[in-house]
N, C-alpha and C positions, 0 to 999 in steps of 0.2 A: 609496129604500132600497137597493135595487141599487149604484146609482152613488156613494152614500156606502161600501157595503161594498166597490166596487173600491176607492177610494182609499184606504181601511183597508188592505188586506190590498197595493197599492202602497207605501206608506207602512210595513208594516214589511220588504216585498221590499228597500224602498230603506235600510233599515236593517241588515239583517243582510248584506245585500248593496250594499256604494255603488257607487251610479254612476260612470259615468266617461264621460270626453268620446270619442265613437270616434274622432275625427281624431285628437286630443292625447295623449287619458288624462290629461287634467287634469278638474280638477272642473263638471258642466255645469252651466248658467244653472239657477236656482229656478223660474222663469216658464213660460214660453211652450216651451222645447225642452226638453227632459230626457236628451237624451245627446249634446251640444255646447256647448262653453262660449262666456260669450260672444267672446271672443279667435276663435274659428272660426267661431262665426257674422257676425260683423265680414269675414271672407274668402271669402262665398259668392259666386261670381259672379253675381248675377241678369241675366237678361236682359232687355234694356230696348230700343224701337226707338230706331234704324233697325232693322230684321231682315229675314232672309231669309225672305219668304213663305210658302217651299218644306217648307223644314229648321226655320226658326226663331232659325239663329245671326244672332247681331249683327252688324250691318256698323260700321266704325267708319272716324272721320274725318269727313268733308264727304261727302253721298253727294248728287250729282245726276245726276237721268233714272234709267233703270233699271240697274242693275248685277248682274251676273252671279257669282253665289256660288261661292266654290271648293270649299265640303264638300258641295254637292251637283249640282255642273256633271257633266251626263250621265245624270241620274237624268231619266226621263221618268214625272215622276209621274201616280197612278191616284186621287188627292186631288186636294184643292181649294186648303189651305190645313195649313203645320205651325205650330204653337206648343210653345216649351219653358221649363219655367221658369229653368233653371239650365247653364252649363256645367260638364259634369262632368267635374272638375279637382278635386285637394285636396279640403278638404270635403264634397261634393258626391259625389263620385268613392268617397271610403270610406263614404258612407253607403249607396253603390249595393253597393260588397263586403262591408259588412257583411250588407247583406237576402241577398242574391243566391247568397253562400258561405259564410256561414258562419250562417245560420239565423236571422239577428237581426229576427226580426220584427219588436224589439221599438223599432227605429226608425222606424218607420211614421208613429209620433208626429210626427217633428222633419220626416219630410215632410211631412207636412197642415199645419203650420207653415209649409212653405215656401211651398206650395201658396198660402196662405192671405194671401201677403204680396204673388202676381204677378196682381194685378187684370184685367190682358187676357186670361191666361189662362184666368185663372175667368170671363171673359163668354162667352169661348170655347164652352165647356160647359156653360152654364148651358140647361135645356129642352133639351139633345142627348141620344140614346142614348147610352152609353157601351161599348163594342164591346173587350175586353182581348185583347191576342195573346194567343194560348195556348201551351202548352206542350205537348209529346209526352205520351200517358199513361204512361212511362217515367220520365220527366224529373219527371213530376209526383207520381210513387209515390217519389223518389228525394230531391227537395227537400221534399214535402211540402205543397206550395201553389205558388199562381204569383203571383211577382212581379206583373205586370201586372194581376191581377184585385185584389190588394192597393193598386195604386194610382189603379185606378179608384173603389177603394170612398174611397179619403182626397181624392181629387176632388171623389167627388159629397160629401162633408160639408164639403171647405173651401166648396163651391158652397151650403150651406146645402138638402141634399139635393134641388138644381132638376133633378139630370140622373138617369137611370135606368141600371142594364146589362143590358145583355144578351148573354150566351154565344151568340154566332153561329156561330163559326167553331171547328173544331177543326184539332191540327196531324196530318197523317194519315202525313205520312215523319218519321220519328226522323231530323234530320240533324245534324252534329257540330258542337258550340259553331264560333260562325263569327268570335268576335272575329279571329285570327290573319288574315282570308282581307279579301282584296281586293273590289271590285264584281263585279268578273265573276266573280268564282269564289262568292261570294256568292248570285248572281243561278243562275248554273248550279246549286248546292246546293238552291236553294229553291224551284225550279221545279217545281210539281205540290205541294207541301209542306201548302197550306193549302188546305181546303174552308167548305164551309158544310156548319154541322153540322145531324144527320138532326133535322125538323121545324122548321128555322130559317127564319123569315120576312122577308122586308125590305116597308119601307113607304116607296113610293117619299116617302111626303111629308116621312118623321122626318128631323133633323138626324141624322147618326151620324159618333161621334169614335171611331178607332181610338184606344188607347190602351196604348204599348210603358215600358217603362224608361229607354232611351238611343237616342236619334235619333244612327247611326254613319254608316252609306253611305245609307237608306233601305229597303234590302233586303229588309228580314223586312217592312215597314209596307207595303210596295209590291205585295207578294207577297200580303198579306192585305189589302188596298186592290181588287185586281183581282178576287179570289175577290167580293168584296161588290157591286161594279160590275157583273159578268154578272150576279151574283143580282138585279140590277133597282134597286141604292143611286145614287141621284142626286147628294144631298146630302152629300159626307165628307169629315171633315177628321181629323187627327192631332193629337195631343197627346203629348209625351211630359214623363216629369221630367227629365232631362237630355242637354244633347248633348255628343259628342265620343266 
């Protein structure tokens, strides 16, 4: 009953209100995405291996023996293992500004979609924790939600709800958007930044996937990767929806 009266009350949104495609603003698919047409979803980078371990980007060419990633050579990670479904470019890239700035929740959708179409990542996660960066409580009274716990939750249902979350960590310095900044000044900014929040447990035995929006230098995943490590986490890997 429920579920018929969202699509009701969907379905006259979507009337009084048309859609539109957020890369284009052209008209989106019927089907499976609801605010991309198919012409843009035809342009989504997916990620596919060869990949980078680490980060998750693609290698491309002929890759033999081990090879050494440029977008995350120097990162000495506090994981195990990254995965990303998407590079975020074009597509991908405006669906991250539309959530991120300008309040669009309401594309969540076309990523559970996307989610739903990158098979290794969904094994990825599947019976893992799911562990979301957090936001400042500033940040959070300011956007209203966090990203990252928005994309943990369209994880665990593209995963057919196998994986769980849980709010581990909180962000306890307010530090200033870091897209503009470099690694090291990155790494300096977030140093102390993240804890484990009061009554937070780890079990050494759980799988646990950090879970960010954009895999950029490693940074903020690395910073809250090490917080979970002294808390006694064994087992963790990253996940993010997009890199770059």
């Amino acid at each position: 009953m429920i579920r018929r009266l969202s699509a009701s009350i969907s379905a006259v949104n979507d009337l009084v209100f048309p859609r539109s495609c957020v890369s284009c603003g052209g008209l989106p698919e019927e089907n499976t995405f609801r605010h991309l047409c198919a012409r843009c979803v035809g342009q989504i980078d997916f990620i596919t291996g060869p990949r980078c371990s680490t980060c998750g980007h693609p290698f491309y060419g002929e890759v033999i023996g081990e090879r050494m990633c440029p977008h995350c050579e120097g990162l000495v990670p506090a994981f195990n293992r990254g995965c990303t479904a998407v590079l975020c470019r074009g597509v991908a890239r405006a669906l991250i500004h539309e959530l991120k700035y300008r309040r669009g929740v309401y594309v969540m959708n076309d990523i559970e979609a996307i989610f739903a179409r990158c098979t290794e990542l969904i094994e990825a996660v599947r019976g893992a924790t799911l562990v979301p960066v957090p936001l400042h409580p500033r940040k959070y009274r300011e956007r209203g939600y966090n990203q990252s716990e928005l994309i943990a939750e369209a994880l665990t249902r593209a995963a057919g709800n196998s994986a769980e979350i849980a709010h581990l960590l909180e962000r306890s310095v307010d530090t200033p958007s870091q897209t503009a900044f470099d690694r090291r000044t990155r790494l300096a900014n977030l140093k102390n930044a993240f804890a484990l929040r009061s009554g937070g447990a780890i079990n050494p035995d759980y799988h646990y996937v950090l879970v960010d929006d954009v895999f950029t230098t490693g940074s903020t995943l690395n910073s809250c990767a090490r917080v979970l490590r002294r808390a006694g986490c064994l087992n963790l890997d990253v996940v993010t929806f997009g890199h770059g």
